[in-house]
C-alpha positions in Angstrom: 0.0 0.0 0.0 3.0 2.6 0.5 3.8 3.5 -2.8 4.4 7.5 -2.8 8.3 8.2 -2.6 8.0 9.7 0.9 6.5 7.0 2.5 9.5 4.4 0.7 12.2 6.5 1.6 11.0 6.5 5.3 10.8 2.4 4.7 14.3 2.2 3.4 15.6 4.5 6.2 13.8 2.3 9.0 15.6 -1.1 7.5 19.0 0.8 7.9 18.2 1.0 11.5 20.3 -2.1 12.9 23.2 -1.7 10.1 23.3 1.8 11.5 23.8 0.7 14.8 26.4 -1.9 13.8 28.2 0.8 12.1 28.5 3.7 14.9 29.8 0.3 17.2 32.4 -0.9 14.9 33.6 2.7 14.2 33.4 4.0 17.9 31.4 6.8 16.4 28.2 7.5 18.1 27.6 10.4 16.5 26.8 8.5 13.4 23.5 7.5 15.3 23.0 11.1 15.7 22.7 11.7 12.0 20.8 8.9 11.3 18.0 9.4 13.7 18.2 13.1 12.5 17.6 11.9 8.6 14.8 9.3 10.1 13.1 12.2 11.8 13.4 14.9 8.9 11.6 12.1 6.0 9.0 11.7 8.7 8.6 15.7 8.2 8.6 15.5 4.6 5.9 12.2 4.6 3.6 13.9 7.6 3.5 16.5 5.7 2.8 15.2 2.1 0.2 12.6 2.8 -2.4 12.5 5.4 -2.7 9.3 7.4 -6.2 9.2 8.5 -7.9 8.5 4.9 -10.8 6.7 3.9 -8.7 3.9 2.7 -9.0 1.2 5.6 -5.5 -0.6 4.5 -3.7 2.3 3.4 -4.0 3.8 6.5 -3.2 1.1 8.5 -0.1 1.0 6.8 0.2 4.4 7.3 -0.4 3.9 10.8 2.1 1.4 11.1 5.3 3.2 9.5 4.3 6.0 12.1 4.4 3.3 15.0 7.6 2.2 13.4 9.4 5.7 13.0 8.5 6.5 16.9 10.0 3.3 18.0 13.3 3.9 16.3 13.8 7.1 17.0 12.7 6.1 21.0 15.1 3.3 20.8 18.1 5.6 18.9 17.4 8.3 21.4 18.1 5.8 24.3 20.8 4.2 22.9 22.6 7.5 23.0 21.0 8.1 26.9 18.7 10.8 25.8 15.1 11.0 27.3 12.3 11.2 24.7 9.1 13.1 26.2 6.1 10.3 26.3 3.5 13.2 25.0 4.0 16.9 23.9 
């Protein structure tokens, strides 16, 4: 159901989550975690604000839903990787 190029570059970023992770450990460069979470966080920008999630679509936006639920748990689980505390609600 995600086909628009936002929502597949937010995809692609999400499946780089545990190489990323790999990578800032073999390098001893946490600050590569930094600038990943950073590019996760600005395609979720550029998809939130392209496409609307709640749509009439049923299955579309339950996969909408779901790359939302997936972006907040890796950014929670970057940000506490690098000991910084995420707000629960704003």
């Amino acid at each position: 159901r995600l086909k628009e190029p936002e929502e597949i570059e937010l995809v692609r970023l999400i499946a780089q989550c545990p190489g990323e992770i790999v990578a800032a450990a073999e390098r001893c460069e946490p600050a590569g975690l930094t600038h990943y979470v950073y590019a996760v966080a600005t395609q979720f920008h550029k998809f939130y604000n392209a496409h609307k999630v709640m749509v009439a679509d049923e299955a579309l936006m339950q996969a909408r839903l779901s790359l939302c639920a997936a972006t907040r748990t890796v950014i929670a689980n970057m940000l506490a990787l690098l000991k910084i505390s995420a707000p629960e609600h704003m």
